[in-house]
C-alpha positions as CSV (number, residue, x, y, z in Angstrom):
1,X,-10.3,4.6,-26.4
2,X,-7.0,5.3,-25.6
3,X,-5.8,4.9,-21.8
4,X,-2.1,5.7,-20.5
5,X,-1.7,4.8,-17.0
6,X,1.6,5.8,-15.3
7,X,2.3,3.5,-12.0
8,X,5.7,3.8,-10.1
9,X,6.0,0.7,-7.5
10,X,4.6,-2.7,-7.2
11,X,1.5,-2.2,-5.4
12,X,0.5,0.3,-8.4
13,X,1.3,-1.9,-10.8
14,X,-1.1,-4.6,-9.3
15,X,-3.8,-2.0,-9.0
16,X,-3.6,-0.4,-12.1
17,X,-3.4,-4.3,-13.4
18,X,-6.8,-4.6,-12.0
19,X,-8.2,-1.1,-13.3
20,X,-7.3,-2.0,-16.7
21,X,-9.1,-5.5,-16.5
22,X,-12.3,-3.6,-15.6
23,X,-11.4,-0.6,-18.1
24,X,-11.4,-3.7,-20.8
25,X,-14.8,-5.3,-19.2
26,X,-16.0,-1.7,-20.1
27,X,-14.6,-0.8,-23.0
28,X,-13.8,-4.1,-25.3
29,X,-11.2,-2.0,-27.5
30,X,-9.5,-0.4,-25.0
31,X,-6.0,0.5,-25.9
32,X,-3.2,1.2,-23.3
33,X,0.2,2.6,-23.2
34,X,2.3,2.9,-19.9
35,X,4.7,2.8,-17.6
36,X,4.0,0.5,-14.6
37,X,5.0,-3.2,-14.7
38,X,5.0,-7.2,-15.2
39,X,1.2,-7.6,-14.1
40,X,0.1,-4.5,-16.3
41,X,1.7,-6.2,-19.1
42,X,0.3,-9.2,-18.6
43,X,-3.1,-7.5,-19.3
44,X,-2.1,-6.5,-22.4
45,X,-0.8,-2.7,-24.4
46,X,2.6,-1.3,-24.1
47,X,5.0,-1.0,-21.4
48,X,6.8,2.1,-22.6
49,X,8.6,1.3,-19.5
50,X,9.6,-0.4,-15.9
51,X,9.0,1.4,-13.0
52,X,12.0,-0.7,-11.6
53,X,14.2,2.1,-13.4
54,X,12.1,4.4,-11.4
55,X,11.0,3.8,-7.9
56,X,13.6,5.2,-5.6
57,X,12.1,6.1,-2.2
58,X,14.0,8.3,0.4
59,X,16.0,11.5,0.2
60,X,19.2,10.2,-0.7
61,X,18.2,7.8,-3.2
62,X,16.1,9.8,-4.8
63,X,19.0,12.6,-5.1
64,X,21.3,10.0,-6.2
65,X,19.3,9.2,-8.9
66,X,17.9,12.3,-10.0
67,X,18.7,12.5,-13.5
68,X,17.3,9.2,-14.0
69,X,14.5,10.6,-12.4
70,X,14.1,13.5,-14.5
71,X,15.1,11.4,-17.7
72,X,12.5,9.3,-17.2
73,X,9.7,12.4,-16.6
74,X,10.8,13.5,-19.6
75,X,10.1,10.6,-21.7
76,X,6.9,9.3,-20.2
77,X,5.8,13.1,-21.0
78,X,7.1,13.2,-24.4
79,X,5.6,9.9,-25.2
80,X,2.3,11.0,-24.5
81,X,2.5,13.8,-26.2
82,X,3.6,11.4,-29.5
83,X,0.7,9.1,-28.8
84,X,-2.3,11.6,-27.8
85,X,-4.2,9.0,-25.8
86,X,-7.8,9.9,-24.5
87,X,-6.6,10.2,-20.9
88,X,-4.1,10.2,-18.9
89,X,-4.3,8.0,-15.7
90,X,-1.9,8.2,-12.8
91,X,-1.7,5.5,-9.9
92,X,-0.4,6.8,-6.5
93,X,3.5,7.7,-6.8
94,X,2.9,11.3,-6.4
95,X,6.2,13.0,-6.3
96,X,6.5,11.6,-10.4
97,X,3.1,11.7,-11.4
98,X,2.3,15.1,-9.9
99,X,4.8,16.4,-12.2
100,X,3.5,14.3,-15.1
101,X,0.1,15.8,-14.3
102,X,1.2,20.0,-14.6
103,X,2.7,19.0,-17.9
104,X,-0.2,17.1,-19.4
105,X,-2.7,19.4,-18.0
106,X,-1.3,22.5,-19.3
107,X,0.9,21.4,-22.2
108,X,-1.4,19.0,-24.1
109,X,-4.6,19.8,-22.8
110,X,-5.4,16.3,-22.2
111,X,-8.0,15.1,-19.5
112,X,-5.8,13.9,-16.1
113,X,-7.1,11.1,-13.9
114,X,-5.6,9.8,-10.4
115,X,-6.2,6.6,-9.1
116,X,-5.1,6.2,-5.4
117,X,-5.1,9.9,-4.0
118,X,-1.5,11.0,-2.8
119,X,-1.8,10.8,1.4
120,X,-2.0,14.6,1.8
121,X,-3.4,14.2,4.8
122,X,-0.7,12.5,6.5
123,X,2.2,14.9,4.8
124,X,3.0,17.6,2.0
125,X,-1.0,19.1,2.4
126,X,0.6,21.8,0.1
127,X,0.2,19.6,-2.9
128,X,-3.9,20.1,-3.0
129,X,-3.5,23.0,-5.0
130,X,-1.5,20.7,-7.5
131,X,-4.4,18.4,-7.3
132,X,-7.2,20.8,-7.4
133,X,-5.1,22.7,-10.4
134,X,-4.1,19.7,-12.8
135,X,-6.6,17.1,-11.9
136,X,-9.7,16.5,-13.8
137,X,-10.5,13.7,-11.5
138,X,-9.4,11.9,-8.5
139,X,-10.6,8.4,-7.6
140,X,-10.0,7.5,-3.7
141,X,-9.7,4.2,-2.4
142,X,-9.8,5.4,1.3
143,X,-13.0,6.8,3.0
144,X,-11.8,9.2,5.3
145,X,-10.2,11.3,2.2
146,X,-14.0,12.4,1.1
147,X,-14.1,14.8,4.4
148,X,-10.7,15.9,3.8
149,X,-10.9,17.1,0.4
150,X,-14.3,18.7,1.1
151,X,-12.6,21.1,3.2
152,X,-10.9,22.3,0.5
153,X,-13.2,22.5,-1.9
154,X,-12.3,19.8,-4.1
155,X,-15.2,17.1,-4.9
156,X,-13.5,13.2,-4.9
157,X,-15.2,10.0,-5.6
158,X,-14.5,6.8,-3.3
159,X,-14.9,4.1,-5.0
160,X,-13.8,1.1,-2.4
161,X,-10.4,-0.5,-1.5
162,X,-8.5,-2.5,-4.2
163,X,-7.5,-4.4,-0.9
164,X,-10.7,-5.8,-0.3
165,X,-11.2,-7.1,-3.9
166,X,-8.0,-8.7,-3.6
167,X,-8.6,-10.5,-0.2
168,X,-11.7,-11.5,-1.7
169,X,-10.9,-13.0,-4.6
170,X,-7.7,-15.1,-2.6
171,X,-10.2,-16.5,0.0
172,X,-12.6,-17.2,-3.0
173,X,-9.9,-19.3,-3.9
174,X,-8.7,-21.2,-1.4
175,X,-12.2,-21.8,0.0
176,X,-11.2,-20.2,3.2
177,X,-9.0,-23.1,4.4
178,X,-6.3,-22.1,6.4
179,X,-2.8,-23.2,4.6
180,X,0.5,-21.7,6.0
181,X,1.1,-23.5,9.2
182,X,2.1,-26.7,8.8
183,X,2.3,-27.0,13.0
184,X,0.5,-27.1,16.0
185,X,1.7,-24.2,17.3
186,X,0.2,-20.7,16.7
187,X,1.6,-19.0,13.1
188,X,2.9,-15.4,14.5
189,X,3.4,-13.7,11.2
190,X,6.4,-11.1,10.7
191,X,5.8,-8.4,7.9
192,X,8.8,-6.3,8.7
193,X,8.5,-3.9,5.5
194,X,9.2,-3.7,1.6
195,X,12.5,-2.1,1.5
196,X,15.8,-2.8,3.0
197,X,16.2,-0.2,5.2
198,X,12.6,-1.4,6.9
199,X,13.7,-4.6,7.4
200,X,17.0,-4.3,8.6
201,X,15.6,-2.0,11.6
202,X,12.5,-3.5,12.1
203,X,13.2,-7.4,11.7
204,X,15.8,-7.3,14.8
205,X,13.7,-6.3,17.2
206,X,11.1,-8.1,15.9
207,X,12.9,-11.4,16.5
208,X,14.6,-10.2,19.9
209,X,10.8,-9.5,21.4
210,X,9.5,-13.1,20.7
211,X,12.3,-15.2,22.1
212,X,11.6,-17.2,24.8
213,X,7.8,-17.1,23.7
214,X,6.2,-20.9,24.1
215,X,3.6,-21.9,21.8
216,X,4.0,-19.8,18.5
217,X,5.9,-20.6,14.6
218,X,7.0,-17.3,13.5
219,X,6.8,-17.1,9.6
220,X,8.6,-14.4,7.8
221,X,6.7,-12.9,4.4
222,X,9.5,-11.9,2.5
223,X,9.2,-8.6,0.6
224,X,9.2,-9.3,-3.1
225,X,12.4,-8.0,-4.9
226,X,14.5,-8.8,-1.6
227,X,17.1,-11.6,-1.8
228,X,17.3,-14.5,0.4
229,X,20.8,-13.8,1.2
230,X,19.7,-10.6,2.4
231,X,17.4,-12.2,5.1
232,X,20.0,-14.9,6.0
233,X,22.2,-12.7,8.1
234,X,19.2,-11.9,10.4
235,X,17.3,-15.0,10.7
236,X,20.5,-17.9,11.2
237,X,20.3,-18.1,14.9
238,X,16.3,-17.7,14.9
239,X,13.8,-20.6,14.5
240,X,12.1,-18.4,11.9
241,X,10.5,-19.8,8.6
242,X,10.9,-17.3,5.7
243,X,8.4,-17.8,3.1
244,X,8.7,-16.1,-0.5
245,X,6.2,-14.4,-2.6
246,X,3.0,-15.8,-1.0
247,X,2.0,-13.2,1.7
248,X,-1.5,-14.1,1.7
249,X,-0.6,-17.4,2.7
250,X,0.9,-16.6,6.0
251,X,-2.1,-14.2,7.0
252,X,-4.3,-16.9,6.0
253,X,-2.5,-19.1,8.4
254,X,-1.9,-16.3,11.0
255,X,-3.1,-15.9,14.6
256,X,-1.3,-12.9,15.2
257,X,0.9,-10.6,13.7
258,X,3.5,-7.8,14.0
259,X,3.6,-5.4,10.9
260,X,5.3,-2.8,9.8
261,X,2.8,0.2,8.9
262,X,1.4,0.4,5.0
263,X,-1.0,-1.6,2.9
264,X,-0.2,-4.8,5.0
265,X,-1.5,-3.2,8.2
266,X,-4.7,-3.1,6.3
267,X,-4.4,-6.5,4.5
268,X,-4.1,-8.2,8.1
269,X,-6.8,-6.6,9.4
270,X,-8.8,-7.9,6.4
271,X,-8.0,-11.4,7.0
272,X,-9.0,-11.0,10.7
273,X,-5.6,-11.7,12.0
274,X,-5.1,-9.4,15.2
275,X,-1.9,-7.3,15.2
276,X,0.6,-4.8,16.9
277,X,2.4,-2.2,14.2
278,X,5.9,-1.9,14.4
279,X,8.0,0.9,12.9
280,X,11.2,1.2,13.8
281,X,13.3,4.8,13.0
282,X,17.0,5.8,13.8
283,X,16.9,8.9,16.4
284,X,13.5,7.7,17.4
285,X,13.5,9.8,20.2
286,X,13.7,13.0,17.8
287,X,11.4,11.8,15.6
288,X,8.6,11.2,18.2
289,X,9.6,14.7,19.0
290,X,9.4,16.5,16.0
291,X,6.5,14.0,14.5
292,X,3.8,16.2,15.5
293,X,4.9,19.4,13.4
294,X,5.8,16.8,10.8
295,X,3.0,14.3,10.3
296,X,-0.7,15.5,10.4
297,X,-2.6,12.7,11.8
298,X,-3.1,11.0,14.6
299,X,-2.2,6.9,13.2
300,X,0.5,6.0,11.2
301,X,-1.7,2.9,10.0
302,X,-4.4,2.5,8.1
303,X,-6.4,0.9,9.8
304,X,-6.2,3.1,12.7
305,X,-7.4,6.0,10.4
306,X,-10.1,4.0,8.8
307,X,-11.4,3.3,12.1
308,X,-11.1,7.1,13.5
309,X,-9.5,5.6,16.8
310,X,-6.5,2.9,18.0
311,X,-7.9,-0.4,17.1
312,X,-4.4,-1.5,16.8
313,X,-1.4,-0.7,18.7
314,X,1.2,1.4,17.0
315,X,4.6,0.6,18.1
316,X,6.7,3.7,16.5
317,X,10.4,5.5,17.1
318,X,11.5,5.1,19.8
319,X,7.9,3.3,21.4
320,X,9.2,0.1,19.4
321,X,11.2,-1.6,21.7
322,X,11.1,-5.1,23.0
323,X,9.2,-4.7,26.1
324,X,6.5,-3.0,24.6
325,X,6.0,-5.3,21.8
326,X,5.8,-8.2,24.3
327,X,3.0,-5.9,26.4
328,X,1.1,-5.8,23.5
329,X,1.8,-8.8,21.6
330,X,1.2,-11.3,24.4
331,X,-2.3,-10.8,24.5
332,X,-2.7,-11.5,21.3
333,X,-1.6,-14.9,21.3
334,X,-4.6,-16.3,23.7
335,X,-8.4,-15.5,23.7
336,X,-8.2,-12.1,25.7
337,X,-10.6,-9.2,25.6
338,X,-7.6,-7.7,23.9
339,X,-7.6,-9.7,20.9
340,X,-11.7,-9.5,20.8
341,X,-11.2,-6.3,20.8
342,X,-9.1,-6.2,17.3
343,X,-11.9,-8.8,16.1
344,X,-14.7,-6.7,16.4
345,X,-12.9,-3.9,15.1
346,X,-12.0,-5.0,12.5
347,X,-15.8,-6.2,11.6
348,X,-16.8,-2.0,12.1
349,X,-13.7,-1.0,9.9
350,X,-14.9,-3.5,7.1
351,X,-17.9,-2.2,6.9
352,X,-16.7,1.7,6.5
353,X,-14.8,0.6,3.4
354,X,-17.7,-1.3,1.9
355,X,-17.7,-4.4,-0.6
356,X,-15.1,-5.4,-3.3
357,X,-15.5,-4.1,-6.6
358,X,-13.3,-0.7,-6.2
359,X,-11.4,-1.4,-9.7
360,X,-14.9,-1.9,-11.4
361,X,-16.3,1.2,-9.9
362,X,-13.3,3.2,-11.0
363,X,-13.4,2.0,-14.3
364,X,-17.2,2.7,-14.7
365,X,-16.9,6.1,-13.7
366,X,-13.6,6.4,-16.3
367,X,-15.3,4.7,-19.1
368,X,-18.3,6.7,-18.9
369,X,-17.2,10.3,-18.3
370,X,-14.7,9.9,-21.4
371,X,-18.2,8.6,-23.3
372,X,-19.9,12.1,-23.0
């Protein structure tokens, strides 16, 4: 059969990487067509092309690259209009792929999958009758979302976190032998975000909160696609080590951590490494304001809202500042009740998103509804 999968950032073009492995355990003559990335190509098919030329987050760049934007809708719809694949399968990025999704739906007639649900739940709730209206199916890697689509009507299948498959199969690896440290002292890693704007708010007052603290190596996981000049300028009068491109390595070595909210907040928590999440905003003291007529949950991190409570401490606005983080933080760094607490959370929160396998259940479910 013939799959095209449209994936906008990195992290969907490692999970759509993954789905299409599975797709071809399935399905040995799979053939695929997309836009995504380097790791989708290395599984084979045709990039039609980068999402590099696509994945602008934000308002403003967003607006000022609109027509590439639009340009680039355009052609992933017209080329799968040309090619006439068997379905049509989009991987989180909603503001392009709900688009994509009217279009195919109604202009080709085409059966449209979605693989990683857009967070409705969190923000823009309006888009479930976009969902409910141009999706055939939608393939959820977060538990919580089952309870949240049933109230409106809309049936989903949870098939497990890609997260936990790819934990799994790095501490299948490396044995489960602890590998970033290097030192006596405690590894404090520093996730500070993906993008520049994160980083350059967050990483300050990351750095300013753990001065003076006795007993700890603070280990940078640079973002991939950031340049090492960029972290220069905030880490030359710091004793911080900056590693590149192996984030799994520094949780691995980790006995703490402060991360910026996302899929890391839920990667640390899967490697057992107790943690304080840290999102720094301009106006903070607007935005915690206006956040509740804004943002419709509780948590800001997932693994908050996979646990239905605060296992973790969430450190927002104008609430990320360097005395709290040290509150927090501190207690982390020595066998407390506080950082049991995180432990044993985390075991409760592993077991409401079940084992690995989430690409082969999705691509089970694919394969086999497209065989009737």
């Amino acid at each position: 059969m013939r799959y095209y999968l449209v994936a906008g950032e990195a992290s969907g073009d490692l999970h759509a990487s993954n789905l299409m492995k599975a797709i071809l355990q399935k399905d040995s003559n799979a053939d695929f067509r997309f836009f995504g990335g380097d790791k989708m190509q290395t599984v084979g098919g045709t990039l039609v092309k980068h999402y590099k030329n696509l994945a602008y987050m934000g308002v403003w760049p967003v607006l000022t690259h609109l027509r590439t934007i639009l340009t680039g809708a355009k052609i992933c719809f017209d080329d799968i209009a040309e090619w006439k694949p068997d379905v049509v399968i989009l991987v989180d990025y909603p503001g392009f792929n709900l688009s994509i999704a009217k279009q195919v739906k109604h202009k080709l007639n085409i059966p449209v999958y979605y693989y990683i649900s857009p967070k409705l739940w969190a923000w823009k709730s309006y888009r479930i009758k976009n969902i409910k209206r141009d999706v055939d199916r939608l393939f959820s890697i977060l538990p919580f979302e089952i309870e949240y689509f049933a109230k409106h009507n809309y049936a989903i299948d949870y098939v497990g976190n890609p997260c936990v498959d790819a934990v799994y199969e790095y501490k299948s690896i490396i044995d489960n032998q602890k590998s970033a440290a290097g030192s006596d002292s405690k590894v404090l890693a520093l996730l500070a975000g993906s993008r520049k704007q994160e980083i350059s708010r967050n990483l300050p007052v990351m750095l300013e909160s753990i001065k003076g603290i006795e007993g700890i190596k603070p280990v940078l996981a640079a973002a991939p696609g950031i340049s090492p000049d960029f972290y220069t300028e905030y880490i030359k009068n710091s004793n911080v080590e900056v590693v590149y491109g192996k984030t799994y390595d520094v949780l691995n070595g980790a006995y703490a951590a402060m991360v910026t909210s996302g899929t890391a907040t839920l990667e640390t928590a899967l490697f057992k490494v107790p943690q304080i999440v840290c999102y720094k905003m301009p106006l903070g003291w607007i935005v915690s304001k206006l956040r509740p007529y804004f943002i419709k949950v509780k948590y800001i991190s997932l693994v908050n809202l996979i646990a239905n409570g605060e296992l973790v401490p969430e450190l927002v606005a104008d609430g990320m500042n360097v005395n709290n983080i040290r509150k927090h933080l501190l207690p982390l760094l020595s066998d407390t009740v506080e950082r049991k607490a995180q432990l044993d959370g985390y075991d409760r929160m592993s077991e409401t998103l079940g084992g690995a396998g989430a690409s082969v259940k999705a691509a089970e479910q694919i394969v086999d509804s497209l065989s009737k």
